[in-house]
C-alpha positions as MATLAB code, in Angstrom:
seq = 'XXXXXXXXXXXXXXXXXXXXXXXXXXXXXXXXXXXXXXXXX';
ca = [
      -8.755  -17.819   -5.661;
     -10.592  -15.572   -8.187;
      -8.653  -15.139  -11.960;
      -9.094  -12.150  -14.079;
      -7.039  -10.495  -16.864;
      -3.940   -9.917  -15.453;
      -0.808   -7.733  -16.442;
       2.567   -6.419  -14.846;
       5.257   -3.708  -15.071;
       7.881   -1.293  -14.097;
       9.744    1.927  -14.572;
      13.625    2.807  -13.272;
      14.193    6.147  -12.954;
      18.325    7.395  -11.744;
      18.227   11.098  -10.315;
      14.807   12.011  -11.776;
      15.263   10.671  -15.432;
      13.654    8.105  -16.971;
      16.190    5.009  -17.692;
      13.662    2.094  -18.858;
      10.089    0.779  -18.731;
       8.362   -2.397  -19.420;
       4.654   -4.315  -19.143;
       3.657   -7.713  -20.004;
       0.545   -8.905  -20.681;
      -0.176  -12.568  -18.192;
      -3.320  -13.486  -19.182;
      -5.593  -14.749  -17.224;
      -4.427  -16.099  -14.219;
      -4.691  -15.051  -10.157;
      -3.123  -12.448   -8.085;
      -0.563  -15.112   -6.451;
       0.357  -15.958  -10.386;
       0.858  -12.084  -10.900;
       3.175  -11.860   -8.235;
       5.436  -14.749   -8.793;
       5.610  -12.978  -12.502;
       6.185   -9.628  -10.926;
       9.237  -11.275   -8.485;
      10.677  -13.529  -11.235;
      11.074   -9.935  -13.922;
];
């Protein structure tokens, strides 16, 4: 598998309004590393 500069994130919205956000930067890594990131947050 290929590794780039990776990053993930999220919003939560209730109703229409914004409640929270986040990112975080993961370095460089691969997709599959990025997703197991994305599940464990």
């Amino acid at each position: 598998m290929a590794a780039g500069v990776t990053a993930t994130g999220g919003a939560m919205y209730k109703q229409g309004d914004w409640i929270l956000g986040f990112n975080q930067y993961l370095g460089v890594c691969s997709i599959f590393y990025t997703e197991l990131w994305g599940i464990l947050d």
